[in-house]
C-alpha positions in Angstrom: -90.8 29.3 63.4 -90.2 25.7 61.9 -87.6 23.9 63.3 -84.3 24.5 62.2 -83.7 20.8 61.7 -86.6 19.9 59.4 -86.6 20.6 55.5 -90.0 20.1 53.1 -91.3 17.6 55.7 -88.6 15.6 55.7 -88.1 14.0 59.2 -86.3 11.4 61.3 -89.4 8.7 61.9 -89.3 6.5 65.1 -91.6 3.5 65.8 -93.6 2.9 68.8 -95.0 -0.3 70.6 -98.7 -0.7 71.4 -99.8 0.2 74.4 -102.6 1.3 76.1 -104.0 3.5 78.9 -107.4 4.5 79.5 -106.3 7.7 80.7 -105.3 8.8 77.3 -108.1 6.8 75.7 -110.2 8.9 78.2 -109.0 12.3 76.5 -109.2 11.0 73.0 -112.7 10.3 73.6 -113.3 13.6 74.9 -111.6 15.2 72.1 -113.6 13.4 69.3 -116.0 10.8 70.2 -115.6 9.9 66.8 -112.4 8.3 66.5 -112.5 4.6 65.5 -111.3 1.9 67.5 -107.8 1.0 65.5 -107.1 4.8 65.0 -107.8 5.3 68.3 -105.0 2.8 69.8 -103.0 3.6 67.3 -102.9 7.7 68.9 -102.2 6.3 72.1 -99.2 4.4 71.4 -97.9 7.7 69.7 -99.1 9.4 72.8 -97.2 7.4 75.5 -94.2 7.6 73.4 -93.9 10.9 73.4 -95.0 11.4 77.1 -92.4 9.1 78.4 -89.9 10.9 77.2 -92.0 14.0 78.0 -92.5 13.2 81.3 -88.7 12.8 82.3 -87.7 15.8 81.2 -90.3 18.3 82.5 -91.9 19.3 86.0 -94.0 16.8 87.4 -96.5 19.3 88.8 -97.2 19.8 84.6 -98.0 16.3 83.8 -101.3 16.5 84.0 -101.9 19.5 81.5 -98.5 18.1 79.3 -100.5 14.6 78.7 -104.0 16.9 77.7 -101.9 18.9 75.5 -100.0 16.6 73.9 -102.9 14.3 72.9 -104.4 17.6 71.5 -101.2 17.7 69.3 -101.4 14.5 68.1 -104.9 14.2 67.3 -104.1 17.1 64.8 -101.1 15.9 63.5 -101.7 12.2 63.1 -105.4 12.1 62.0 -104.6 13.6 59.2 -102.4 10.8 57.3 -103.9 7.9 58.1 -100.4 6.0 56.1 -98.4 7.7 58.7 -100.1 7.0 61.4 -98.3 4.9 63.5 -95.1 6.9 63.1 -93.4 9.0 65.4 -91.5 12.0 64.5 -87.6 12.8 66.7 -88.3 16.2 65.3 -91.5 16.6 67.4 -89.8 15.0 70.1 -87.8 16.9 71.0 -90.1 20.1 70.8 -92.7 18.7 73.0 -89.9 18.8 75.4 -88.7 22.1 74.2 -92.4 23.5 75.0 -93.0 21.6 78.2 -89.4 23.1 79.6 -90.2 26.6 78.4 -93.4 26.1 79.8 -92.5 25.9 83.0 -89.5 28.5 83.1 -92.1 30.9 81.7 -93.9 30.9 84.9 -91.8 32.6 87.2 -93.2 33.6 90.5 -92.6 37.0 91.1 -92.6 39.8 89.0 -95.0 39.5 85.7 -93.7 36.3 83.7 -93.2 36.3 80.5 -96.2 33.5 80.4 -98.6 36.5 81.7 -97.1 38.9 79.6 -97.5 37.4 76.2 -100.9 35.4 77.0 -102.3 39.4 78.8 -101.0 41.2 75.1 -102.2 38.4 72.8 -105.8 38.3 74.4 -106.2 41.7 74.5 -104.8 41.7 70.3 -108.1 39.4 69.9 -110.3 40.9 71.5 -109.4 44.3 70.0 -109.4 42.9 66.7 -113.5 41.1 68.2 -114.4 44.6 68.6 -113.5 46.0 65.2 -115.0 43.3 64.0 -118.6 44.1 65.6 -118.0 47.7 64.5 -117.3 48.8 68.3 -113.9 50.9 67.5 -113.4 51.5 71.3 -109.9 50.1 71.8 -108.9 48.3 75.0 -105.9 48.5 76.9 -105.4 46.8 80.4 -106.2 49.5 82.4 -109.8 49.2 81.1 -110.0 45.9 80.6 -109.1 45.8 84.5 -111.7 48.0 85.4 -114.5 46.8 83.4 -113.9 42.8 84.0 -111.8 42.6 87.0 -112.1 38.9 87.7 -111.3 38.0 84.4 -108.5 40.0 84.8 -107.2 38.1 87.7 -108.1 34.6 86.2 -106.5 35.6 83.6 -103.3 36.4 85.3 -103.6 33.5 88.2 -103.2 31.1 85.0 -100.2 32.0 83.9 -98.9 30.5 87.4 -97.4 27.7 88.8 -100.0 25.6 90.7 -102.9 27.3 88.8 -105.2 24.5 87.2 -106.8 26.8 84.5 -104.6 25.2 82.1 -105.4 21.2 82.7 -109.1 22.5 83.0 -108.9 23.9 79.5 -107.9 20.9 77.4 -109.9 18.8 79.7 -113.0 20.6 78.1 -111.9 20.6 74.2 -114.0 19.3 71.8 -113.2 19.3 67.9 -115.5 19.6 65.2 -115.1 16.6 63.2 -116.2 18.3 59.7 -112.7 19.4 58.8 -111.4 19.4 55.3 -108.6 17.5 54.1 -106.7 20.3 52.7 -107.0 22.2 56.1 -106.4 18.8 58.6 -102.8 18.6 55.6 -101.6 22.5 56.6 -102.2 21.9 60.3 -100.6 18.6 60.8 -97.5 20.0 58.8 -97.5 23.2 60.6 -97.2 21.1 64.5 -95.1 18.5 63.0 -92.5 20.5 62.1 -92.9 23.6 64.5 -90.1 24.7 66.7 -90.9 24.8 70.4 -91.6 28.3 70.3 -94.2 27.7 67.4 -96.0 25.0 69.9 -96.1 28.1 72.4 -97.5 30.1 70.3 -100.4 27.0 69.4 -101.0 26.9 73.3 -101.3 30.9 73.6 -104.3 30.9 70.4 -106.1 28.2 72.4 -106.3 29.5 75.3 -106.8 33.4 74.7 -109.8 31.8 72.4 -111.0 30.2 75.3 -110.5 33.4 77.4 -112.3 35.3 74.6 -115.3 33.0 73.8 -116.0 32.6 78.2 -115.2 36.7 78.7 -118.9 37.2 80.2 -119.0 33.9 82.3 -115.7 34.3 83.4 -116.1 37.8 84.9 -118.5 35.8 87.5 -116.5 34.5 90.3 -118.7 31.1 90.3 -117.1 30.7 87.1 -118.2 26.3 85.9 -116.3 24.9 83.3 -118.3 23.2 80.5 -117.1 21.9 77.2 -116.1 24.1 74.3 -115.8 23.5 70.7 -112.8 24.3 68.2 -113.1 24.6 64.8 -110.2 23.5 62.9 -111.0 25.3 59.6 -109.3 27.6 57.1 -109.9 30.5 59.2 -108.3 28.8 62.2 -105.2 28.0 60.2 -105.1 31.9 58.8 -104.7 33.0 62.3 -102.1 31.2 63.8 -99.9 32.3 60.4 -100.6 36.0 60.7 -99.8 35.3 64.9 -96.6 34.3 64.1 -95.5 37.8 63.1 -97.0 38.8 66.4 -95.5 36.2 68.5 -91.8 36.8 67.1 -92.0 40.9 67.4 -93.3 40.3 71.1 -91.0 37.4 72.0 -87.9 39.4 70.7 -88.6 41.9 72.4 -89.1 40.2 76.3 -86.4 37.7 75.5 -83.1 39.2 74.6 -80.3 36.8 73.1 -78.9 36.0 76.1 -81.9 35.0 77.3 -82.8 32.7 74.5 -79.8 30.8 75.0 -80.3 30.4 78.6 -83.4 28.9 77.8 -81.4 26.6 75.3 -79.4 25.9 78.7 -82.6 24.7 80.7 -84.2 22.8 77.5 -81.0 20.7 77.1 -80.4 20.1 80.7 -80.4 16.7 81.1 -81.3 15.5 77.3 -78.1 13.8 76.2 -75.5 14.3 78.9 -74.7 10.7 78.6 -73.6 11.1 75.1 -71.1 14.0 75.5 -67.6 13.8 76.4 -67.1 14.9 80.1 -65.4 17.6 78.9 -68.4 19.1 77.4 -70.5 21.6 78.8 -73.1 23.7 77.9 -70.3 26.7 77.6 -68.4 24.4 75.5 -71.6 24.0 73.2 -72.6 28.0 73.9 -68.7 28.5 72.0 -68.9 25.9 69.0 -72.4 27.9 68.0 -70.2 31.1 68.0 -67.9 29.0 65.4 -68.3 30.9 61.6 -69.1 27.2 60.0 -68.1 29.0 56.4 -65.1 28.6 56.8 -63.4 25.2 55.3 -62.3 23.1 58.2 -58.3 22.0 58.8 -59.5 18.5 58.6 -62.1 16.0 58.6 -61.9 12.2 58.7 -62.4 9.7 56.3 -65.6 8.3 58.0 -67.3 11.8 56.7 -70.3 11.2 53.8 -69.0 13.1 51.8 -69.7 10.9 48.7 -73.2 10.2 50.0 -74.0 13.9 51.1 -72.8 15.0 47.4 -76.0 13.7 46.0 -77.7 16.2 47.8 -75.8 19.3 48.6 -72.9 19.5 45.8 -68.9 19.8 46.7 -69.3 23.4 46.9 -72.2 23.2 50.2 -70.0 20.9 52.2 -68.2 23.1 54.4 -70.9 23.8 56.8 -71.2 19.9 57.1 -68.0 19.5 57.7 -67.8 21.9 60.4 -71.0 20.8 62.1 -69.6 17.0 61.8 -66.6 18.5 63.2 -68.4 19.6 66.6 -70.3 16.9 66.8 -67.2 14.5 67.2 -65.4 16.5 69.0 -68.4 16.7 71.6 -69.5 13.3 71.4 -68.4 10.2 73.1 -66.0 8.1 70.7 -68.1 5.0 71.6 -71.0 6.7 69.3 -68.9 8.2 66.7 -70.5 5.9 64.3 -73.7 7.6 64.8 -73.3 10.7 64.1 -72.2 10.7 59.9 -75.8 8.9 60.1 -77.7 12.0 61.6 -75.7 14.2 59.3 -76.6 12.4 56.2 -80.5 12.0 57.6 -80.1 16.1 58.0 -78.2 17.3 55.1 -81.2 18.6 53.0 -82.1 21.4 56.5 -78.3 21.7 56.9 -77.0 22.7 53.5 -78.8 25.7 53.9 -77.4 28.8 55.3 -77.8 29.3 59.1 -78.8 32.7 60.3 -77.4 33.5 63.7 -75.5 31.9 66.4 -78.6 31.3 67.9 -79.8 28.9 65.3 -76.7 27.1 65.2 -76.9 26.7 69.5 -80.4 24.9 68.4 -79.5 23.0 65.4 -76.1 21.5 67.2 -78.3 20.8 70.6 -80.9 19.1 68.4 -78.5 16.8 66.5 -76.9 15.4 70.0 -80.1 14.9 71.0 -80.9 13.0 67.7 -77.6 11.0 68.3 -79.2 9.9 71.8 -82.3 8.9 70.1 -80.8 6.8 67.3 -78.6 5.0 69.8 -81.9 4.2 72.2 -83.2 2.9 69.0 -80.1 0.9 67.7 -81.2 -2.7 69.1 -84.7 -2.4 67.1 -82.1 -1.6 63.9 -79.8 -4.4 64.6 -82.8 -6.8 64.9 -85.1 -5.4 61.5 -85.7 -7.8 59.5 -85.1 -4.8 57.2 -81.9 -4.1 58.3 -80.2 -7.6 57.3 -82.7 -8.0 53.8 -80.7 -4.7 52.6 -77.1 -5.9 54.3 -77.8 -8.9 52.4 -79.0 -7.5 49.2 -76.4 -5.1 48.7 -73.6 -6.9 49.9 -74.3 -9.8 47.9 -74.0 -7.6 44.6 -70.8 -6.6 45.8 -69.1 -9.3 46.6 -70.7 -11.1 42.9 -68.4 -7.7 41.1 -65.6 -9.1 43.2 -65.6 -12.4 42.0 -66.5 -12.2 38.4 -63.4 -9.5 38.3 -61.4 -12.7 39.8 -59.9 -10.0 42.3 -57.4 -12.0 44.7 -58.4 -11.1 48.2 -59.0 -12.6 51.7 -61.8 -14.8 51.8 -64.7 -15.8 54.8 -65.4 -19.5 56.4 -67.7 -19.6 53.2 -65.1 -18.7 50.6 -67.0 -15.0 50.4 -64.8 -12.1 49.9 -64.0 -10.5 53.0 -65.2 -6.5 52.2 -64.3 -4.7 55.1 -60.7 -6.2 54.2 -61.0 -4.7 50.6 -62.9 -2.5 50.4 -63.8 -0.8 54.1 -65.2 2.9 52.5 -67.6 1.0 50.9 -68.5 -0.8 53.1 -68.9 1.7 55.8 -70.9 3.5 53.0 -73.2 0.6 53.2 -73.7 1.0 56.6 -75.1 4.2 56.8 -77.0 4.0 54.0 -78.8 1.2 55.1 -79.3 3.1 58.6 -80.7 6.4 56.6 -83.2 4.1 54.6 -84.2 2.4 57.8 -84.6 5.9 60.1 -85.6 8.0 57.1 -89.0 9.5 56.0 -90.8 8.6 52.7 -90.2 12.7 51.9 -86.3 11.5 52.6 -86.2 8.5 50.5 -87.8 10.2 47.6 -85.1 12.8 47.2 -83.3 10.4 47.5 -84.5 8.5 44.5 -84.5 11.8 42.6 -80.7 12.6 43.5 -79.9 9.2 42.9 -81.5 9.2 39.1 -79.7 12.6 38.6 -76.2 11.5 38.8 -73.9 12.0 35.8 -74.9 9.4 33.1 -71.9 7.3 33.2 -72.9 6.0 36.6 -75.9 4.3 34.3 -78.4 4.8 36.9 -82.0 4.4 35.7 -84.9 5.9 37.4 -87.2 3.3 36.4 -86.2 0.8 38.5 -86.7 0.2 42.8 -84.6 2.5 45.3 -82.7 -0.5 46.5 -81.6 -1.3 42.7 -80.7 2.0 42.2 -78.3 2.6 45.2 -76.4 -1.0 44.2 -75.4 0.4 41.2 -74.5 4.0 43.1 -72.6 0.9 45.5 -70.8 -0.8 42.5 -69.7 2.1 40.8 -68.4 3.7 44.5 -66.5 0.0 45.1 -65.0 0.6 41.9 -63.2 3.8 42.0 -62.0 2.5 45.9 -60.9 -1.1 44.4 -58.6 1.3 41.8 -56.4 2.0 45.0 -56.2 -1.2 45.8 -53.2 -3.7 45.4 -54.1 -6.3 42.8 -52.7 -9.3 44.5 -53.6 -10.3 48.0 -52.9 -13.6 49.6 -56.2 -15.0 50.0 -56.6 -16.1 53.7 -59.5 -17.5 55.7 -60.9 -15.1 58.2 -64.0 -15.2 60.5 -67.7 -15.2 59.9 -67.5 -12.1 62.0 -65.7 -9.7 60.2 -68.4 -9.4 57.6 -71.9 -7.5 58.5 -74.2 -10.2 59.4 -77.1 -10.4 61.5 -79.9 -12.9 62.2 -83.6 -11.1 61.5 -86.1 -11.3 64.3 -88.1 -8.9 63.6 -89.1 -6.7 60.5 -89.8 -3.1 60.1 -93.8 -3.9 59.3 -93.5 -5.3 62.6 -92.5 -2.9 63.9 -94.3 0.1 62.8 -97.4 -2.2 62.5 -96.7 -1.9 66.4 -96.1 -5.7 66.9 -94.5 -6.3 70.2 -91.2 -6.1 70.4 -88.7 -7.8 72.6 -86.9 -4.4 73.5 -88.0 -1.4 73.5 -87.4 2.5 74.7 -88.7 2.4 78.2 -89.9 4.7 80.6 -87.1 5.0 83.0 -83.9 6.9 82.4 -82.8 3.2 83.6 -83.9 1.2 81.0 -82.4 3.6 78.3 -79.2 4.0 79.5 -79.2 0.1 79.9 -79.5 0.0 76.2 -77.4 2.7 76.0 -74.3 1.1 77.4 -75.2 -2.3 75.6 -74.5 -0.5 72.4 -71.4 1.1 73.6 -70.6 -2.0 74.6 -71.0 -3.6 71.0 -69.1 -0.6 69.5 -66.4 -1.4 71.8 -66.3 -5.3 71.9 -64.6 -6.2 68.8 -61.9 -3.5 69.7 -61.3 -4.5 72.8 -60.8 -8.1 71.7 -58.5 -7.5 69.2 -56.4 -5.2 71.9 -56.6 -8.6 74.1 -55.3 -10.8 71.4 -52.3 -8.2 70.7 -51.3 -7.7 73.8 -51.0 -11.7 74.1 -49.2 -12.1 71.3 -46.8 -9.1 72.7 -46.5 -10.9 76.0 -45.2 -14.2 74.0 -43.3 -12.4 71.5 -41.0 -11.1 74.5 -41.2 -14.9 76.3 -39.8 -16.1 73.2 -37.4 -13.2 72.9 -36.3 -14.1 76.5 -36.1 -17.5 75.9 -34.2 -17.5 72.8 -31.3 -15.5 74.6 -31.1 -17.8 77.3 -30.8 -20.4 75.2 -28.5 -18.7 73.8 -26.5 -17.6 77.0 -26.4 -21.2 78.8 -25.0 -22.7 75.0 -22.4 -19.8 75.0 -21.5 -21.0 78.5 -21.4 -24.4 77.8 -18.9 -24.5 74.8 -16.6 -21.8 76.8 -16.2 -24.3 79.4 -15.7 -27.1 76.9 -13.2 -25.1 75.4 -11.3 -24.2 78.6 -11.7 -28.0 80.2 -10.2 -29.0 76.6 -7.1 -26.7 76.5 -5.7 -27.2 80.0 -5.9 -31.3 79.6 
């Protein structure tokens, strides 16, 4: 029940700016009035992140037990690293929105929902296995359990409904033990951040049916208070909800056939990246790629595939599902944010060169990795401005162009007598650009395969482990740039171009900065406004320097043919002139 996206705990990270609400600070202190003051605004920044995004995508009625919840998760998962803590996780993004969809689709009104189903069979499992426990072998079905504790029955039941507050009421009374171990608070953090939606779920179902077990008396009274109640995040806690994942699948596969999990898949992506796709796209069209056997070795794929980057992780012979997956993605995507997506397949090889199970997987994975593409587009502005960002550019770059000139290689040359790369050598250039977009976006789990893949390259690349990441891939750089300059002419006439046609940026911010939780100048907003305003400003700078150089050819077309026209009239009235000359002169 991980998600099908994440590999060893590697994972997409995402920044967040500070911000602060005493509603959630409200919760936190409720949850732990132990928390200090910095750790404390950092959760809520986290917190607000995710909600925003949360919040758009799910039932507004929900909000209230969503916000409870998903502090709960965060708490676990982000108290537990105190070096990650200010760093949001796409991953877990998207499968807070996952949970808070199939939440509310799970609570049909009508016949029993799944929601009662599942939360009905896994409180009576406990409660069976309480009994053994106390040496009380009776078991319990529902019928009994209806008999003997009717109202519990029906609270039980009436929760698992829309409009019900038992849910909000719950996490509004959770209190956790502070004593917990670092080992445990490790195993628990993992097992959220990288859960599936369905995993999450199955975290929401333990909690409660504890609570229903633990109240069972009280709650048979029909002037039922709610006070606080204690969890105990310990080894024993943990042990559960591993063995209840057995459960959860057996009794999920068997109330939700195939074709129901993908509608579900439907309903979660409804609305998540439609502004991505191509018009064309549907979910159908998305429903048939998944049915696509991605064995098989594509018919083609363009040259902007990683294929030289994704080789340090998978090997020539695990490329075809990338291929095929890159494939989908660009033929479902929006050509404006193309460039995006051999990013999210290089930040997702190590999950992807793995082999995918079912169709249904796939329908997940693919959904997933357009939503990712949103994400990293949202986030594209904070790139372009990183102080980070343009230090690497820089850094790399520089090397590059220093092999250039000490070859003495003839080529076009910038306002600054700098060769121009994306003239000479454009794969590696483009090579650059992703790499500096994985090193920004990636994880330290990422970046350390990375380092590891990097230092086992054959030796005649030279690379030495000893020395810093950044020194590492210049030499991976330089020895790329010179198997492409081997295809290149030697002679070029050397010609001054613009500034602009090399990667440059100004820095205005830096990633400390930014994952420090600085201010920043732009940000991913609330609305569903806001981010499709930046949205459309980075289509816009995809598209700009295309569109300019279409303007400047078709002016240079439209005075080609003035020329053209003028030359023949010029022509035409000298052709006319000496004829007359001619016929004036003979008939004298």
């Amino acid at each position: 029940m991980t998600d099908p996206t994440v590999d060893e705990g590697i994972n997409i990270g995402l920044s967040c700016r500070k911000t602060c609400y005493t509603s959630v600070e409200n919760i936190l202190n409720r949850l732990h009035n132990g928390i200090g003051v910095e750790e404390k605004q950092k959760l809520q920044s986290i917190i607000n992140f995710y909600m925003d995004f949360v919040e758009e995508n799910t039932n507004i009625n929900d909000h209230s037990f969503l916000l409870k919840f998903v502090s709960f998760i965060c708490y676990i998962i982000h108290t537990s690293d105190s070096k990650n803590n200010y760093k949001c996780y796409s991953e877990l993004l998207f499968n807070l929105i996952g949970f808070g969809k199939l939440y509310c689709i799970f609570r049909d009104i009508g016949s029993k929902s799944p929601l009662e189903s599942l939360t009905t069979d896994l409180f009576l499992d406990r409660l069976n296995a309480y009994e053994i426990a106390h040496n009380r072998n009776s078991a319990i079905d529902i019928t009994s359990l209806e008999a003997n504790a009717p109202v519990l029955c029906k609270k039980i039941k009436q929760s698992c409904f829309e409009g019900d507050g038992m849910d909000r009421c719950i996490w509004e009374n959770i209190t956790i033990q502070p004593d917990i171990s670092k080992s445990v608070a490790s195993k628990l953090s993992n097992f959220l951040r990288n859960a599936s939606f369905d995993r999450i779920f199955l975290f929401y179902l333990t909690i409660k049916t504890y609570f229903f077990l633990i109240n069972k008396e009280t709650l048979n009274n029909q002037n039922f208070e709610f006070k606080q109640f204690n969890i105990v995040l310990n080894e024993t806690f943990y042990e559960q909800l591993i063995n209840l994942e057995e459960w959860f699948v057996k009794k999920y596969s068997a109330i939700q056939s195939s074709e129901k999990q993908q509608n579900i898949m439907k309903h979660i992506s409804r609305g998540l990246f439609d502004e991505v796709l191509n018009d064309s796209i549907t979910f159908d069209s998305i429903l048939k790629f998944s049915t696509l056997d991605i064995s098989k070795k594509p018919t083609s794929v363009d040259e902007n595939f990683p294929q030289e980057f994704l080789e340090l992780f998978t090997g020539k012979e695990n490329a075809t599902e990338l291929e095929n997956i890159y494939s989908i993605l660009k033929e479902s995507i929006r050509h404006a944010y193309h460039k995006y997506i051999p990013i999210i397949i290089c930040l997702k090889c190590q999950c992807l060169k793995h082999s995918i199970p079912n169709s249904n997987k796939l329908l997940q994975i693919i959904i997933e990795l357009m939503f990712f593409t949103k994400i990293l587009i949202l986030k594209n502005r904070e790139y372009e401005e990183s102080d980070l960002k343009v230090s690497l550019e820089k850094e790399y770059l520089s090397c590059l162009k220093n092999i250039i000139v000490n070859k003495k290689i003839v080529c076009e040359k910038d306002i600054n007598g700098d060769p121009v790369l994306s003239k000479l050598v454009p794969k590696t250039l483009n090579l650059v650009n992703t790499v500096v977009h994985v090193q920004y976006f990636a994880n330290n789990g990422f970046l350390s395969k990375l380092r590891d893949s990097l230092g086992g390259k054959p030796t005649k690349q030279n690379i030495e482990k000893s020395v810093s990441l950044e020194d590492m891939l210049k030499k991976y750089f330089s020895v790329f740039m010179e198997n492409e300059l081997k295809d290149v002419p030697i002679e070029i006439s050397p010609t001054i171009v613009k500034e602009s046609d090399i990667l440059q940026n100004k820095p205005t911010t830096t990633k400390t900065d930014v994952k420090s939780g600085k201010e920043q100048p732009e940000q991913i907003t609330k609305t569903s406004k806001n981010k499709k305003s930046d949205m459309n400003s980075s289509a816009s700078q995809d598209e700009s320097e295309s569109q300019q150089k279409s303007k400047k050819k078709n002016e240079y077309d439209k005075w080609k043919i003035v020329l053209m026209l003028c030359s023949a009239l010029t022509f035409l009235v000298v052709g006319c002139l000496l004829g007359y000359w001619y016929f004036v002169r003979k008939h004298r």
